[in-house]
DRENLODO-746431 format. One record per residue (C-alpha): x, y, z. Coordinates in Angstrom, 2 decimals. Example, Ala and Ser with C-alpha at 12.3 -4.5 7.8 and 13.67 -1.06 7.14 Angstrom:
REM residues 2
x	y	z
12.30	-4.50	7.80;
13.67	-1.06	7.14;
***
This chain:
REM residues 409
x	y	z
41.73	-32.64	8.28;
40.44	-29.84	6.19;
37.72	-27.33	7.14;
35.39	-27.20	4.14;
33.17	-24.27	4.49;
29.72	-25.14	4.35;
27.53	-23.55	1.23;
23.72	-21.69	2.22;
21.23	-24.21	0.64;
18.29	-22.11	-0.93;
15.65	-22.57	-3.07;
15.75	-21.40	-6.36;
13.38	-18.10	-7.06;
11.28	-20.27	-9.70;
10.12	-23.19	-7.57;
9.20	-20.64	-3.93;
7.08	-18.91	-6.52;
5.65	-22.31	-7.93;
5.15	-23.60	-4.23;
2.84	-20.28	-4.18;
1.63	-20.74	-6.79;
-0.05	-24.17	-6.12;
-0.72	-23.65	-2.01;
-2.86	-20.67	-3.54;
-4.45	-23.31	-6.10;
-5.37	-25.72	-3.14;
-5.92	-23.83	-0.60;
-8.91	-21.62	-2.84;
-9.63	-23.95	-5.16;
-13.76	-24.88	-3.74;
-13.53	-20.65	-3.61;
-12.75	-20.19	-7.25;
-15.39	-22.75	-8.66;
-18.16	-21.21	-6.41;
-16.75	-17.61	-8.18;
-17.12	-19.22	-11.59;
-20.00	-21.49	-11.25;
-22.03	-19.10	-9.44;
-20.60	-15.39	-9.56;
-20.19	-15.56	-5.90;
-17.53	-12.69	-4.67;
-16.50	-12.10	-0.81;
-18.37	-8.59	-0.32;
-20.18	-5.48	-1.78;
-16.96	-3.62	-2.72;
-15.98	-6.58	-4.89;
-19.73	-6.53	-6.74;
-19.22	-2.54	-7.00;
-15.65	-2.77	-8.50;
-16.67	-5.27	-11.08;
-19.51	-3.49	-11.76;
-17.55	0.16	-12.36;
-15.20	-2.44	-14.47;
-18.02	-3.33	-16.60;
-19.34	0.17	-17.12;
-16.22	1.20	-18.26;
-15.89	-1.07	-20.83;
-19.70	-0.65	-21.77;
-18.80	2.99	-22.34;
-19.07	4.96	-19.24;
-16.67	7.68	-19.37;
-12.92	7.61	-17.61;
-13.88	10.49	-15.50;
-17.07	9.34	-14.37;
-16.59	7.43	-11.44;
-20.79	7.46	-10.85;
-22.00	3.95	-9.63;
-25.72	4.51	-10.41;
-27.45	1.07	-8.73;
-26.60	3.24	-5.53;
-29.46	6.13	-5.54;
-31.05	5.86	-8.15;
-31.23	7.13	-10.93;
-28.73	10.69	-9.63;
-26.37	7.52	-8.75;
-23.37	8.00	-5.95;
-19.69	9.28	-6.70;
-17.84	6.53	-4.90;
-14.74	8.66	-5.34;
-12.47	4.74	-6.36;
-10.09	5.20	-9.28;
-10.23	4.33	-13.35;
-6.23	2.95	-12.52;
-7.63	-0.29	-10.53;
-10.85	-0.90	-12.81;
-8.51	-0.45	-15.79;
-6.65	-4.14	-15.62;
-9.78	-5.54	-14.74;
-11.52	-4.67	-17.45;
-8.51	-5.74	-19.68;
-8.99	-9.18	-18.30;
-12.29	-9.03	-18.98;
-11.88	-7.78	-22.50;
-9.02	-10.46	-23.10;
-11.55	-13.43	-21.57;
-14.42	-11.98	-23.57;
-12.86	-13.01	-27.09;
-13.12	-16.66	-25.62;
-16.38	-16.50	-24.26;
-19.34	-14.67	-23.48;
-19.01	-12.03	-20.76;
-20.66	-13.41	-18.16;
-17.90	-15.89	-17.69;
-15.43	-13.38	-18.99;
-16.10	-11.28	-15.72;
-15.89	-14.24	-13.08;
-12.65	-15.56	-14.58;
-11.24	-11.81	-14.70;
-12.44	-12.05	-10.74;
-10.41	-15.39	-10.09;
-7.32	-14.17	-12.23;
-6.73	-10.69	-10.94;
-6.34	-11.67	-7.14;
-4.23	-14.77	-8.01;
-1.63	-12.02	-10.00;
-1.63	-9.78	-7.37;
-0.45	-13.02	-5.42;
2.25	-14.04	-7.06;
3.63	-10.74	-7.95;
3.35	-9.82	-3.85;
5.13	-13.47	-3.26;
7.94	-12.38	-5.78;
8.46	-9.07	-4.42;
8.63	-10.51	-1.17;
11.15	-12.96	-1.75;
13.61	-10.45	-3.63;
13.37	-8.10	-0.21;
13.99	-11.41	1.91;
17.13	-12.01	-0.52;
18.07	-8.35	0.10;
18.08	-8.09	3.62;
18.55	-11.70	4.98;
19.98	-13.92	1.83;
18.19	-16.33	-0.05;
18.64	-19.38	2.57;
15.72	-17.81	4.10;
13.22	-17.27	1.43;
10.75	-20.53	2.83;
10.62	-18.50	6.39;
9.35	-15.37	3.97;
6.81	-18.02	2.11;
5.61	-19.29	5.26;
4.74	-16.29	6.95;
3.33	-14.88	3.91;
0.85	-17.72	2.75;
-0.11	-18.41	6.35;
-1.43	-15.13	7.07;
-5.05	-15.80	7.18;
-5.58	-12.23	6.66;
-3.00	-12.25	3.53;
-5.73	-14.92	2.18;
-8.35	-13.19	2.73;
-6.82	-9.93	0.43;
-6.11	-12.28	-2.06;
-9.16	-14.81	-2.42;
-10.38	-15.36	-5.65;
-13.15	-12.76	-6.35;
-10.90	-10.54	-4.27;
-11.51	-7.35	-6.65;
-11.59	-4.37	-3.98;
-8.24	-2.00	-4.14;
-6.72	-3.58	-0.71;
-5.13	-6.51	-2.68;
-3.32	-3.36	-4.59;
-2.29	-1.88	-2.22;
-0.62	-4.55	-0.31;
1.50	-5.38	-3.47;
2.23	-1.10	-4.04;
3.36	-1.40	-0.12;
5.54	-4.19	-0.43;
6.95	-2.93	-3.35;
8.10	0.47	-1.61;
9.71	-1.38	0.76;
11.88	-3.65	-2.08;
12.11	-0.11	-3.28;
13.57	1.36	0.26;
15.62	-1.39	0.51;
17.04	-0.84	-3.15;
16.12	-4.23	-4.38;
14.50	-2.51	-7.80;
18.10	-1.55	-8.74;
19.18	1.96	-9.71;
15.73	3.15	-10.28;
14.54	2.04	-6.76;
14.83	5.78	-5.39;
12.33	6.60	-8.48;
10.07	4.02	-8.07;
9.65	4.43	-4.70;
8.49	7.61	-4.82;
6.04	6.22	-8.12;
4.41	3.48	-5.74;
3.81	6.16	-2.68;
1.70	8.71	-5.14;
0.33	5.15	-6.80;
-0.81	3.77	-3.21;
-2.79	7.40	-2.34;
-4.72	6.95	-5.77;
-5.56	3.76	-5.15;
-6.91	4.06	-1.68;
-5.80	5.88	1.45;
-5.50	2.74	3.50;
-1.36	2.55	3.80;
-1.00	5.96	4.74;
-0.14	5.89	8.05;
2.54	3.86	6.98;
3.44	5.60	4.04;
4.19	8.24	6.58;
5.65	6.61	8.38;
8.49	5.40	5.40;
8.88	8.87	4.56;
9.51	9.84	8.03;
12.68	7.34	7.68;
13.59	8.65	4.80;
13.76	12.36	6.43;
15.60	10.85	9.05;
18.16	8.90	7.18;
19.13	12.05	5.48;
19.03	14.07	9.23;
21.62	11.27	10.29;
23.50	11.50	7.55;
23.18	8.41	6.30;
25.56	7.81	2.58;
23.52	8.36	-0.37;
20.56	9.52	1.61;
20.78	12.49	0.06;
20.29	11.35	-3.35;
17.60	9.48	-2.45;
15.63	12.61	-1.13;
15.95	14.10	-4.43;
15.54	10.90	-6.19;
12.64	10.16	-4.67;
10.73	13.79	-4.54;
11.19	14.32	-7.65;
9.34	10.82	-8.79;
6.55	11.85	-6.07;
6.16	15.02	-7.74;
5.86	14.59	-11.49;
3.54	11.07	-10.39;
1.20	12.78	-7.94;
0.44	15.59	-11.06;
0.18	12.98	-14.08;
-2.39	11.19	-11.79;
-4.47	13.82	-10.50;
-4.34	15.38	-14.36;
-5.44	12.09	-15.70;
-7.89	11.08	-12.91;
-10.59	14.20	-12.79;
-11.59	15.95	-16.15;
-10.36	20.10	-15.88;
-13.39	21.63	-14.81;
-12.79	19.85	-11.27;
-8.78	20.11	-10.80;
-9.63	22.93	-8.76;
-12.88	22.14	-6.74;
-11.76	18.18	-5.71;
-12.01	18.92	-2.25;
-12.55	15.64	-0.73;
-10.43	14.34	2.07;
-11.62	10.42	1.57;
-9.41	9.77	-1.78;
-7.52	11.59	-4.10;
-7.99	15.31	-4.13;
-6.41	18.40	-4.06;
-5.72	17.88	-0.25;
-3.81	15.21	-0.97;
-1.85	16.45	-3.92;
-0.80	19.50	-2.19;
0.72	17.83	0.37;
2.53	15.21	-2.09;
3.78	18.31	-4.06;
5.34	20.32	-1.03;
6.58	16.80	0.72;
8.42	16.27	-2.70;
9.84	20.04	-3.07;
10.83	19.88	0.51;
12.75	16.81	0.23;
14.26	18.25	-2.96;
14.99	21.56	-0.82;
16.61	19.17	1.92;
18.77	17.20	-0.89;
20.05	20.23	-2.81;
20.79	22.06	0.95;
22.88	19.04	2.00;
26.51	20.55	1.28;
25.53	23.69	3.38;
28.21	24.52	6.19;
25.17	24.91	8.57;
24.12	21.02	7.53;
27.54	19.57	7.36;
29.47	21.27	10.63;
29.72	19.28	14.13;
25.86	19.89	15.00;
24.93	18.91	11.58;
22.64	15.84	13.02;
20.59	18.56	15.40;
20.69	21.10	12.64;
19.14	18.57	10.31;
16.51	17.70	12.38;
15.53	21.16	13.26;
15.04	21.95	9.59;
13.81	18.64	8.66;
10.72	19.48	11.88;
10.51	23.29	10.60;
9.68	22.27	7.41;
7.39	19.56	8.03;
5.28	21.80	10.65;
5.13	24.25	8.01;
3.36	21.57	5.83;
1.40	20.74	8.32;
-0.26	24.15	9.24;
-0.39	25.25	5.41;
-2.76	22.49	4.88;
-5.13	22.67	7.16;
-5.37	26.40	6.63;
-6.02	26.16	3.50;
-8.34	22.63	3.90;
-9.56	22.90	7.82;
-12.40	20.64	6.68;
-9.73	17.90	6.57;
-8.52	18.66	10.18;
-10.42	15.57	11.66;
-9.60	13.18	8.92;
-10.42	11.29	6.04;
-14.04	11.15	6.88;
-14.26	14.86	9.00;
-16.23	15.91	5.69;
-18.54	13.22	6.12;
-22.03	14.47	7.29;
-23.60	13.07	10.29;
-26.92	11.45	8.99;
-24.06	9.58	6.47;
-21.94	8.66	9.42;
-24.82	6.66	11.04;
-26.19	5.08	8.34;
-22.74	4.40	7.18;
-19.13	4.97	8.60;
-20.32	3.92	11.70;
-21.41	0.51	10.74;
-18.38	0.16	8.20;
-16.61	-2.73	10.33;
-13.05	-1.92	8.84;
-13.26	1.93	10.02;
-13.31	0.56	13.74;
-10.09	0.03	15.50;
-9.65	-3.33	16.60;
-9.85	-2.67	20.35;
-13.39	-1.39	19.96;
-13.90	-4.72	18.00;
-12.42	-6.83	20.19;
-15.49	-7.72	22.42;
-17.68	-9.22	19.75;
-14.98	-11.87	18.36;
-12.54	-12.29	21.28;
-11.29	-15.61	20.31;
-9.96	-14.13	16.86;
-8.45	-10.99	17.73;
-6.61	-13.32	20.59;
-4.99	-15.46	17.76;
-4.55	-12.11	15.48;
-2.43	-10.92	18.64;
-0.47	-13.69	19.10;
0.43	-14.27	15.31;
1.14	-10.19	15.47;
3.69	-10.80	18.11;
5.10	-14.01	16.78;
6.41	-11.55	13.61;
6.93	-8.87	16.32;
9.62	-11.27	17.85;
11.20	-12.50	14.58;
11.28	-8.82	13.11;
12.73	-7.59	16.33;
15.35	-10.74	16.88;
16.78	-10.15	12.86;
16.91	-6.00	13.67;
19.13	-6.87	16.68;
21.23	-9.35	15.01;
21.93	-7.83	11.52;
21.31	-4.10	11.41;
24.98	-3.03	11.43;
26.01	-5.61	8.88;
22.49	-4.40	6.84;
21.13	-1.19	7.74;
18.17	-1.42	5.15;
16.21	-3.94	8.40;
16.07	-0.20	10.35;
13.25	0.00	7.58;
11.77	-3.00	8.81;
11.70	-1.48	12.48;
9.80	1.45	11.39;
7.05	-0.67	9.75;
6.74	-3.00	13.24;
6.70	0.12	15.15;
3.43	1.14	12.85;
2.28	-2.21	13.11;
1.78	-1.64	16.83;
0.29	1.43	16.72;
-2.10	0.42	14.59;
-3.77	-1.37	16.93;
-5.79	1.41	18.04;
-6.35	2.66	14.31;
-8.90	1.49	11.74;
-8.11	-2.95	10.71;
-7.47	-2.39	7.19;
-4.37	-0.48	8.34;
-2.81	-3.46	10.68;
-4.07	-5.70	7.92;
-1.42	-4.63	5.34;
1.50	-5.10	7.70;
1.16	-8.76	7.65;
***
């Protein structure tokens, strides 16, 4: 009798995405007619980001980021990017040649999360068929939709910049794991200087993922190399066309913040791109190449990063303490320090136990999967080390602010 070798059944890219598609239709569907019916969004930063939308297309200027409802009439610089209000207000544009704006807005505020859905779903599924074939793409689905959190980010009326930059984070990842194809390298480095603009949330991450890129290249991984150079070079000419286009000339040099986008922040993108173009165009040295060429790599690798390190903070110390170190202290109480996302979730925990108990035990039901496929498959596919890094974040983060550990899941 003859062994016939059983074929992987999968399901075709089309109909996971469809299955999204219409989970995301039930499961929000009493959500979106409350958003059109009655305007209703799920928080301020929602109300404030349709509301920069709609000042922007009533004529308020690119570089004025000014929301002036918040003290009046001077008005607050929020400090949030033109680059997220700038689809929405296309969507609102588009809806607004059907009907009157009013409506216009509130559909803009039920389509723009359910995009940033599908497009995370899609992106999601192409890493699952990268790393783990695509028999598995349901398990991907399944964890994805039934993330209550991963709802939450993605609710209709959803308009804040943390639905963004779960999709940006995601898509470095495909990127890491070369799903996007000969320009991953390139886009990867695109998405990191895109996620900054947007919002400062992934960083920890995002340093993290550059750490393993340093440290694919100190272990000599094949083609690591290129990717250094690949990469630093996107994060380099990205990082300037942003900051050029995001703050008019008379404030390139005086953007001091350390809460969003600034010079801070594009200093250190600029010498974390030259240095891994240094490290790249170094590689052939004897030095780098010779029987201590792992050690040797690593000591250069954690010269040069120190370096970056001390240079900025010497020439920013008002940064030293982070993001919000700048942030005066009558601000901080009336503020930051009722800001529930800027706690970490152990000094949250007493005042919904019950929730952060199911949070932990969904967090270390993926801890266990993650952790199980690593084992199993990283020799035959050593893109999952990736995957390690980003679990090894995920449990750090449980002592940093939520909207960190929220994008891991």
């Amino acid at each position: 009798m003859t062994n016939i070798e059983k074929q992987p059944i999968y399901y075709s890219w089309a109909k996971v995405i469809l299955w999204a598609f219409l989970f995301y239709m039930v499961w929000n569907f009493r959500t979106m007619v409350l958003v059109y019916n009655e305007g209703l969004l799920p928080g301020p930063d929602d109300f404030l980001r349709l509301h920069q939308a709609q000042n922007f297309l009533g004529g308020q200027s690119w570089f004025d980021l000014t929301a002036y409802r918040i003290f009046p009439p001077a008005g607050a610089d929020i400090h949030w990017t033109r680059f997220v209000d700038l689809p929405i207000a296309g969507l609102i544009y588009i809806f607004n040649l059907m009907t009157d704006l009013t409506s216009a807005s509130r559909l803009a505020a039920i389509a723009w999360p359910l995009f940033l859905f599908l497009l995370t779903v899609s992106a999601i599924v192409m890493i699952c068929d990268r790393l783990a074939g695509k028999e598995h793409r349901l398990l991907a689905l399944f964890f994805f939709v039934l993330s209550i959190n991963t709802l939450a980010e993605f609710r209709p009326g959803r308009l804040d910049h943390h639905n963004v930059q779960i999709l940006l984070l995601v898509l470095i990842l495909l990127g890491v794991t070369r799903g996007l194809g000969k320009f991953s390298n390139y886009l990867v480095g695109g998405f990191i200087v895109s996620s900054i603009v947007a919002g400062l949330d992934s960083l920890l991450i995002i340093v993290a993922i550059l750490g393993f890129l340093a440290l694919e290249w100190a272990f000599q991984k094949q083609g690591s190399a290129n990717r250094l150079l690949q990469t630093g070079l996107a994060m380099s000419v990205s990082s300037l066309v942003f900051y050029v286009t995001s703050f008019p000339v008379d404030r390139w040099f005086t953007n001091n913040a350390c809460d969003a986008f600034s010079l801070f922040y594009l200093n250190a993108l600029l010498l974390l791109s030259a240095t891994f173009v240094v490290l790249a165009l170094i590689s052939h040295k004897q030095f780098l190449t010779g029987k201590y060429a792992t050690i040797s790599r690593l000591a250069v690798g954690g010269i040069l990063a120190l370096a970056i390190t001390i240079s900025l903070f010497y020439f920013f110390p008002h940064c030293i303490d982070g993001p919000y170190s700048n942030v005066g202290p009558e601000l901080k109480e009336r503020w930051l320090d009722r800001v529930t996302e800027a706690k970490g979730i152990i000094e949250r925990y007493p005042a919904n136990k019950p929730h952060w108990i199911m949070q932990g035990i969904y967090l270390l039901l993926m801890l266990m999967v993650a952790a199980t496929v690593i084992v199993k498959e990283v020799k035959a596919r050593p893109e999952l080390a990736i995957l390690g890094f980003v679990v090894l974040i995920g449990i750090s983060g449980w002592t940093a602010p939520m909207k960190v550990v929220r994008y891991l899941r």
